[in-house]
C-alpha positions in Angstrom: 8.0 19.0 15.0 8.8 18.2 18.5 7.8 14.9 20.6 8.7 13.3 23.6 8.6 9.9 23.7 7.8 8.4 27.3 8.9 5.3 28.3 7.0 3.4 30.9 8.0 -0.2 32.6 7.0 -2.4 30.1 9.1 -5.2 28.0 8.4 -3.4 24.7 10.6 -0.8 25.8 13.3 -1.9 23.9 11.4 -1.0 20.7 11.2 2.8 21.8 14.7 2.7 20.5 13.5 2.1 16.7 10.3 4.2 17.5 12.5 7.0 18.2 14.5 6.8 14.9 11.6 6.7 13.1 10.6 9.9 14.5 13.6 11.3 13.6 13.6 9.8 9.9 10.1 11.8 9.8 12.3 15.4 10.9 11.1 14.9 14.7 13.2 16.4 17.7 12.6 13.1 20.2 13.3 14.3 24.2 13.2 11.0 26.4 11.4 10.8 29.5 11.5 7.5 31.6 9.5 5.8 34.3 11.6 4.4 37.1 10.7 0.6 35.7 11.7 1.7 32.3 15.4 2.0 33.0 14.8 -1.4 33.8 14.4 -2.4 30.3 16.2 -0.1 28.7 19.3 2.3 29.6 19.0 5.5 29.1 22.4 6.3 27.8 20.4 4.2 24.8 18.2 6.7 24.6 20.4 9.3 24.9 22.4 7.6 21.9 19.6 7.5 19.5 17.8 11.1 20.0 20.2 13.4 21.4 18.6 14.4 24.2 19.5 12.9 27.5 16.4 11.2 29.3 14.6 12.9 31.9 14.5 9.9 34.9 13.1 11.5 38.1 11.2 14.7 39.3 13.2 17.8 40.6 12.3 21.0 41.9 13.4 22.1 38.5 10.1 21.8 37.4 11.5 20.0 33.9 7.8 18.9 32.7 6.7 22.6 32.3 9.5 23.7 30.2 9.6 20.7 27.9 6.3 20.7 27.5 6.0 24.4 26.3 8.3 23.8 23.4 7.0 20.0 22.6 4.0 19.6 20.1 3.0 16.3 21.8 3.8 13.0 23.7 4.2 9.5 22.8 3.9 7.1 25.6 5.1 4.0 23.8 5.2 1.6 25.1 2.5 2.4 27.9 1.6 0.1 30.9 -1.9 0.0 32.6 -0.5 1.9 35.8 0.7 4.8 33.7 -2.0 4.9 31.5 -4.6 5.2 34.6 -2.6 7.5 36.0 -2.8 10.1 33.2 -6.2 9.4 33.3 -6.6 9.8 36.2 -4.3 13.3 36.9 -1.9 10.9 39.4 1.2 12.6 38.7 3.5 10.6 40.5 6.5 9.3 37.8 8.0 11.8 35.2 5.9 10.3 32.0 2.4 10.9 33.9 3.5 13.8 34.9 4.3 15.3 31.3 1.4 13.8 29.9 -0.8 15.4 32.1 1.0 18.6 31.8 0.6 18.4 28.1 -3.3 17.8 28.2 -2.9 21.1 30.4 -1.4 22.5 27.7 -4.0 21.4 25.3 -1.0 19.2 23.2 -1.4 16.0 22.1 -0.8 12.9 23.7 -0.9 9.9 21.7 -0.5 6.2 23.8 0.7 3.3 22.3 -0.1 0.2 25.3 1.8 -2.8 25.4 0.6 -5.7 28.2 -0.8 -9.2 28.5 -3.9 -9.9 27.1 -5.8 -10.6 30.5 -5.4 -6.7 31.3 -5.7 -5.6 28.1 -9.3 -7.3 27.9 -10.7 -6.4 32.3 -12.9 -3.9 31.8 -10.6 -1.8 34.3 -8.6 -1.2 31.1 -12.1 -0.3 28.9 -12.5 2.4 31.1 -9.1 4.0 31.5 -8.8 4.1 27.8 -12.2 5.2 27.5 -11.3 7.8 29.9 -8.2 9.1 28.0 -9.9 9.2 25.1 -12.7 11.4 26.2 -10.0 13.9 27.9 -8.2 14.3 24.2 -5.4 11.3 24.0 -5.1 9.4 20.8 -4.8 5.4 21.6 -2.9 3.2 18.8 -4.3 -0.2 19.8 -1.9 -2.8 20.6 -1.5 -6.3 18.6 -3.1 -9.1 19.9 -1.3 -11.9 19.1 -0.2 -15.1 21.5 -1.9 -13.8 24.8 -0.3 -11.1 24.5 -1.2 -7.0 23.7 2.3 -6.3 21.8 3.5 -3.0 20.6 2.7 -2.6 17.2 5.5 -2.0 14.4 7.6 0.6 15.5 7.4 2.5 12.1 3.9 2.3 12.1 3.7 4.0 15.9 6.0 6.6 14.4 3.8 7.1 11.5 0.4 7.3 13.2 2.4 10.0 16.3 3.6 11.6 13.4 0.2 12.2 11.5 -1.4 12.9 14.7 0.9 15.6 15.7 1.2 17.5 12.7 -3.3 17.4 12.2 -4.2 16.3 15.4 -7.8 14.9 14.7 -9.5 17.2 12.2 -11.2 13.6 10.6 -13.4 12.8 14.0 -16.5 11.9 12.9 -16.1 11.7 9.6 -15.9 8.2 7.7 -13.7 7.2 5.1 -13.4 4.8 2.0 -9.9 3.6 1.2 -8.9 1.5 -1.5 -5.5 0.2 -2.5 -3.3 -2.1 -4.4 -3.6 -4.1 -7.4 -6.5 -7.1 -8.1 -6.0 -10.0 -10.1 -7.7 -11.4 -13.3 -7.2 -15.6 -13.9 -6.2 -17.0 -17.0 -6.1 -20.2 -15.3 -5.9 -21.9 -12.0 -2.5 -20.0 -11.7 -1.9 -17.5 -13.5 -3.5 -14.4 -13.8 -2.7 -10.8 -15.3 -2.2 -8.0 -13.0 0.4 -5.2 -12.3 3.0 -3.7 -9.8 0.8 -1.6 -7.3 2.1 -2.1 -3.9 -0.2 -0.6 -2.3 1.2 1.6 -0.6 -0.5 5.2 -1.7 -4.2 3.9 -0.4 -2.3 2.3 2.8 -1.0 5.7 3.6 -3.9 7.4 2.8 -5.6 4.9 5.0 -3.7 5.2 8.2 -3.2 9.0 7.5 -7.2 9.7 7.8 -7.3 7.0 11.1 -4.4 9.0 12.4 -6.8 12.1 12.1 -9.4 10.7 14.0 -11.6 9.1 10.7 -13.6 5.9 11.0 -11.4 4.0 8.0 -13.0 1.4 5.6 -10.0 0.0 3.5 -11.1 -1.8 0.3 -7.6 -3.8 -1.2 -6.2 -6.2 -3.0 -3.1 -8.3 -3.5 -0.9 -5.4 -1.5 3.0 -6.1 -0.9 2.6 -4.6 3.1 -0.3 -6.0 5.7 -3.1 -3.1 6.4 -2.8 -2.1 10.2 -4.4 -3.7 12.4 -6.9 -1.3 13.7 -8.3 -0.2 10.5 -11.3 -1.8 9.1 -10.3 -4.5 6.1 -12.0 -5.9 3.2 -9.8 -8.0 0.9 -10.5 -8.8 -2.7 -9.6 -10.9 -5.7 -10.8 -9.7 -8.9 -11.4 -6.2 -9.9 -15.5 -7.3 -10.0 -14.8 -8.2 -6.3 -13.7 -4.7 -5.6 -16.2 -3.4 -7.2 -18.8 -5.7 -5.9 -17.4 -5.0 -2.2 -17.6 -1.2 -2.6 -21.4 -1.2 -4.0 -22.1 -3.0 -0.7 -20.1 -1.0 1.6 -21.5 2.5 -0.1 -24.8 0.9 0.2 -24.6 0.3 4.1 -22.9 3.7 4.9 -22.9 7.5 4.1 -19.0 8.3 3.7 -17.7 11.5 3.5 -14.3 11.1 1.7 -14.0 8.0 -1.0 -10.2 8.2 -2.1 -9.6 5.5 -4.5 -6.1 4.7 -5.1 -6.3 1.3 -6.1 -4.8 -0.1 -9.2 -7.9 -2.7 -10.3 -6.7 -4.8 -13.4 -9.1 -2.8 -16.3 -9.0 -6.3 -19.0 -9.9 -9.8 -17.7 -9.8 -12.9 -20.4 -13.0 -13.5 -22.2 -12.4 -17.4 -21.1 -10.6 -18.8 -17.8 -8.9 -22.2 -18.5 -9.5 -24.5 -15.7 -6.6 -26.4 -14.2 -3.2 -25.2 -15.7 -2.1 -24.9 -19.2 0.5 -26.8 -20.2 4.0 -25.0 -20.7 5.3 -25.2 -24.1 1.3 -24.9 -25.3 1.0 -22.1 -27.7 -2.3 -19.8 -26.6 -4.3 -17.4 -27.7 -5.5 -14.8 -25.3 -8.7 -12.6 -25.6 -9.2 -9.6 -23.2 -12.6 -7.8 -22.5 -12.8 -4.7 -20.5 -13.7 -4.8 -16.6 -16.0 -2.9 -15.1 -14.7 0.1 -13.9 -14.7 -0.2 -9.6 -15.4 3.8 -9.7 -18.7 3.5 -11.1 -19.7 0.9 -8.0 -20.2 3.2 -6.2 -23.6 3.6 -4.8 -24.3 7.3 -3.5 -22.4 10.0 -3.8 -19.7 11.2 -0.7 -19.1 14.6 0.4 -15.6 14.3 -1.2 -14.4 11.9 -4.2 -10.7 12.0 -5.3 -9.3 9.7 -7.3 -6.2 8.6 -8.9 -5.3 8.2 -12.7 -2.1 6.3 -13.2 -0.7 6.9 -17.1 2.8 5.8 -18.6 3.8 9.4 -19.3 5.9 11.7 -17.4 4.4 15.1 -19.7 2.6 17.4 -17.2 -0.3 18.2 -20.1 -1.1 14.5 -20.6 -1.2 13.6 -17.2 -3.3 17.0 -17.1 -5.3 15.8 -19.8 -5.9 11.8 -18.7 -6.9 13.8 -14.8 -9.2 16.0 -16.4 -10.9 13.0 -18.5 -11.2 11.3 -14.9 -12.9 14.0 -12.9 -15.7 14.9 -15.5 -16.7 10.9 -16.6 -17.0 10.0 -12.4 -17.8 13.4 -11.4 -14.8 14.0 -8.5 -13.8 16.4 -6.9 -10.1 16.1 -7.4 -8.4 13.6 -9.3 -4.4 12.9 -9.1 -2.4 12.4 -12.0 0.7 9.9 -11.3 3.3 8.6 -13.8 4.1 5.0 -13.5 6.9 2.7 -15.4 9.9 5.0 -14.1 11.8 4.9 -11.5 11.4 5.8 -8.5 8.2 6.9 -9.1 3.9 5.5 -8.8 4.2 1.9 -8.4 6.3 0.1 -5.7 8.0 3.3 -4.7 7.7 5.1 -1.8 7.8 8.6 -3.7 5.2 9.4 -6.4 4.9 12.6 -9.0 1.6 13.9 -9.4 -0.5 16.3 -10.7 -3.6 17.7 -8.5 -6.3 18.7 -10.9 -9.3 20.0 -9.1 -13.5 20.2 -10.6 -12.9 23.9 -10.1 -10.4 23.6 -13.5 -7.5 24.6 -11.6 -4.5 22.7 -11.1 -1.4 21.9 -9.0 2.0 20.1 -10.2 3.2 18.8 -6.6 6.4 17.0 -8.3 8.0 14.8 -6.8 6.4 13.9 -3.2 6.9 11.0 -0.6 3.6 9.1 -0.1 3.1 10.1 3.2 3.2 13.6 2.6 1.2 13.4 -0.7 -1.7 11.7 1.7 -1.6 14.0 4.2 -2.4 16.9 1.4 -4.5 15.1 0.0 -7.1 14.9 3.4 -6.7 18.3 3.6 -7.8 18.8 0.4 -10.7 16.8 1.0 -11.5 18.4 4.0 -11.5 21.8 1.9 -14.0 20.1 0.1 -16.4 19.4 2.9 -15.9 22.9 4.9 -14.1 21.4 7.6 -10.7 23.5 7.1 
């Protein structure tokens, strides 16, 4: 995977740096090209230093763009100003990360543009239609932060993540809509304490910003998660498995979605009687569990693609086979991945999972061990196998 990662005259330059490792963390060749006003901000022996490759700066009779281009999958403008980003809308070729972008919509590669300015131009409608513009012509736009007046840069590993994503599927999820959920819920005892488990989070949040990356409208569904969702993806955060389960019956009501992954990790017993207040330490107790409901069967309609997740404390490939299989034919799914969790390094609060892919079809697939990322990238393709879009 090849990017280049333009820089453009903005004060979120500096982060390009990080940006550009994270790339490279993700197996990305990163080739700098700079704006004039980016050198401004950052040196580009820096950038040099951390990909490589030694910036591109100015325009030669070389013809630089239409080389790099050819052998590049796609560009990241990040950060982006309003005068580059109109420019490449515009086809005003006039500084070397303009240039490249528009050579690489040429090309038909894929231009993703992360912007990065005060709020006041973020919000004139100027800006509306120059995004509006890139958009229809085929760029991908991560939408800045607002925060303080200001549009800021988002995290520089999330920028990474989503260019990554983006330039390894482009988006093969337009038009479609998604149902995410993630992380663990909670169940009270008291006013304080309550029962629940490890779950970060972190499979349904990269399973959430994987399908956005693509091009899917994202409804993410979650609980008490370790990481903040991104910002531009559609949040709706819980308490109490009933509250997820509650909160999906509504949203499946309301919309037609055509993948559901659920990758949460609800609490499945609740006590048959919540305290009120706080129990007294040193009090000996007595607790009684009842069962949940179960958030899967809140689901109201049926999606053109259901995959679930069924975590068990076993690392044998025929129980985990077995507890998948159980899964797929009580909630009807499509596909159901069996993950081992209480080991480490490994399902909860790692960033690497082990799991088991068993499909409706009886088939099945041991994926071992697999990062996160890449387990939710296969598993959208997957889904879109499902619904005929592959």
């Amino acid at each position: 995977m090849s990017i280049i990662l333009g820089l453009t005259g903005s004060v979120a330059a500096y982060k390009a740096v990080d940006t550009a490792r994270w790339l490279i963390r993700r197996g990305a060749k990163v080739i700098p090209v700079m704006t004039t006003e980016a050198t401004k901000y950052v040196g580009p022996i820096l950038l040099h230093w951390a990909t490589g490759f030694k910036p591109i700066v100015e325009l030669t009779g070389e013809t630089e763009h239409v080389g790099l281009v050819r052998v590049s999958d796609s560009i990241l403008v990040a950060p982006a100003t309003l005068s580059t980003m109109s420019k490449i809308a515009y086809g005003i070729a006039d500084n070397p990360v303009a240039l490249v972008a528009i050579s690489a919509l040429g090309y038909g590669k894929k231009v993703i543009i992360a912007p990065a300015m005060h709020e006041s131009l973020y919000e004139v409608n100027q800006y509306k239609k120059v995004a509006g513009t890139l958009e229809e012509i085929g760029a991908k736009i991560i939408p800045p932060l607002i925060e303080e007046g200001v549009a800021k840069y988002p995290d520089p590993e999330l920028v990474a993540r989503v260019a990554a994503a983006h330039t390894s599927r482009g988006i093969d999820m337009k038009g479609l809509r998604a149902l995410v959920t993630a992380g663990p819920t909670r169940e009270w005892i008291d006013n304080v304490r309550f029962i629940s488990n490890p779950s970060s989070g972190k499979m349904g949040l990269e399973v959430a910003v994987e399908a956005w990356s693509r091009g899917a409208t994202v409804d993410l569904v979650y609980g008490h998660i370790a990481i903040e969702p991104p910002h531009f993806i559609n949040k709706y955060k819980v308490d109490t498995t009933i509250d997820m389960a509650e909160t999906i019956a509504k949203l499946t009501e309301k919309n037609e979605y055509d993948v559901i992954v659920a990758a949460a990790a609800p609490v499945d017993f609740t006590p048959s009687e919540k305290y009120e207040g706080k129990i007294k330490s040193g009090l000996e107790i007595t607790l009684n569990l009842k069962p949940t409901v179960k958030v899967l069967e809140s689901i109201r309609g049926k999606p053109r693609a259901l995959i679930a997740f069924a975590a068990e404390h076993t690392l044998d490939e025929e129980k985990l086979y077995k507890a998948a299989v159980e899964k797929l034919v009580r909630y009807k799914a499509n596909i159901v991945i069996a993950n081992p969790v209480g080991y480490p390094g490994t399902g909860f609060e790692y960033e690497t999972n082990r799991a088991i892919i068993a499909y409706s079809s009886g088939e099945y697939r041991n994926l071992g061990l697999i990062h996160k990322e890449i387990l939710s990238r296969l598993i959208l393709d997957e889904a879109l196998k499902i619904i005929g879009k592959s």
